[in-house]
N, C-alpha and C positions, 0 to 999 in steps of 0.2 A: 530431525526436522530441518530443513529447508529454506534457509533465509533468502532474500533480494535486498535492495535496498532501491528505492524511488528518490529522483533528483531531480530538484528545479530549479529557478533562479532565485527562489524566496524559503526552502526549505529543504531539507532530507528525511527520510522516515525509510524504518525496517518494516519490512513485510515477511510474516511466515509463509508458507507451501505446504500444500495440502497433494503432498506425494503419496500419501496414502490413499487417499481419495478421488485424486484425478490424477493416476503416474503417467498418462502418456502425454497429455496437457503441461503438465509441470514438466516433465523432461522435452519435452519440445522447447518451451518457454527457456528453460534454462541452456539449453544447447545454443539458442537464437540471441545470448546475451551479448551484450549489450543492443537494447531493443531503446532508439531513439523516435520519438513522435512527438506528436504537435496535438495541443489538448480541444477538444472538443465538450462540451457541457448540456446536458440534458437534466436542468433540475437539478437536484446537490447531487449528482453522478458524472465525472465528467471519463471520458474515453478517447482514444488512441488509436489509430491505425497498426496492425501488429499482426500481418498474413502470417499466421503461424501452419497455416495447412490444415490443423487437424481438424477435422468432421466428425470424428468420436464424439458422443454423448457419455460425459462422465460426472457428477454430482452435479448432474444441470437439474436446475429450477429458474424459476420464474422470479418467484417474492424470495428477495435476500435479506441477509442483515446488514447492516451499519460495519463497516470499515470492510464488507466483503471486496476483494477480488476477484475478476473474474475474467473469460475467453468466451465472445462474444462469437459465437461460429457464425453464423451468417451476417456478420456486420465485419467479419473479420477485425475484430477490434479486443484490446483489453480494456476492461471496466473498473470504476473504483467508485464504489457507493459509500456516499460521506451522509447521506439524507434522504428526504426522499425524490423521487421523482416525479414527473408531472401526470402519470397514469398511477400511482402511490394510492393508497386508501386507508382510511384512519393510521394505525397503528401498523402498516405493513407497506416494506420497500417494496417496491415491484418493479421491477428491469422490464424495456419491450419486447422482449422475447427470452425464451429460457437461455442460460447462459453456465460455463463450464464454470462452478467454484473451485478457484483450486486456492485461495489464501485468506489472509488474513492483515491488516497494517495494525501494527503495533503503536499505542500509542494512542495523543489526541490526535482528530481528524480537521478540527478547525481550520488547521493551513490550507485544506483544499478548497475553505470558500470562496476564499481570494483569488482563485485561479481563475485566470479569462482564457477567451478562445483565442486558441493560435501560440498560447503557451508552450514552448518547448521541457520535455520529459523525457528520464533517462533512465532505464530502470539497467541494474550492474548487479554483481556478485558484493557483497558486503565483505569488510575486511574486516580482519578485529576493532571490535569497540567497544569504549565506554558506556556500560548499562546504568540506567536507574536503578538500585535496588528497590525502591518501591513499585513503578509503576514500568519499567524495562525498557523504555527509553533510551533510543541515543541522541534523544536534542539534549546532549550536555555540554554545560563552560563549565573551565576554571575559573573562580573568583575569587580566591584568593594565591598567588602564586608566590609570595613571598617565600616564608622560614616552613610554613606546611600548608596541605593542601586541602581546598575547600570545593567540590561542585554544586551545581544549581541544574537541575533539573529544568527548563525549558519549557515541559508540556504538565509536572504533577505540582511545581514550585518545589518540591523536596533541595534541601539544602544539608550537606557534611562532607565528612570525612570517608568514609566509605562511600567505594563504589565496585561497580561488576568489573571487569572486562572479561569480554567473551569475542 
């Protein structure tokens, strides 16, 4: 599996890749890395400019779920559904038009509420980090750095001595 990691001025979060599901999408994506844009907002979805070429139709749909990514072929854009949208109904995200799924963000989603328009975003290759073992997170501190060490999970509050790195 396929990490990214997503960067702004007020957050970072890991995203998985769904190379299984959409490999020409994701290997484009990841060849074009570092993909830098400027955030746009449509309802709790906000989106990117990101000419990635591909015209492929690959695990495209319409109604997505909550923290999907996704390759917006005719808007040429990437998508990140944190909510719903302003064409949304009851219980179901709905993007405007079908859209390539190809990931996942790890983690809460919250940070993206705060995002305005014109936001700059940086989506990069992730390096090894420190995981939540509960909830797999890399918003982690040290909190205690003294005689031994303590983290604090960011997004689950989990708080010890154990942790991942991956």
């Amino acid at each position: 599996m396929k990490k990214i990691k997503i960067e702004t001025k007020g957050f970072e979060k890991e995203a998985v890749l769904y190379d299984d599901l959409a490999p020409i999408t994701v290997k484009t994506l990841l060849d074009a890395l570092p993909i830098k844009g400027y955030v746009k907002r449509w309802g709790d979805e906000i989106y990117f400019d990101a000419n990635l070429g591909v015209n492929v139709k690959e695990n495209s749909k319409q109604v997505v779920q909550l923290g999907d990514i996704a390759y917006w072929i005719s808007g040429r854009a990437i998508c990140i559904f944190f909510g719903k949208t302003p064409i949304s109904e009851a219980d179901k995200i709905i993007a405007a038009s079908e859209v390539n799924v190809i990931g996942k963000v790890l983690g809460s989603l919250d940070c993206f509420r705060d995002m305005e328009e014109g936001e700059e975003i940086l989506l990069t290759t992730p390096v090894s980090a420190l995981h939540c073992p509960e909830c797999d997170s890399t918003n982690i501190e040290w909190v205690l750095p003294q005689t031994w060490s303590k983290y604090r999970c960011k997004d689950c509050g989990y708080v010890g001595a154990f942790i991942v790195e991956k």
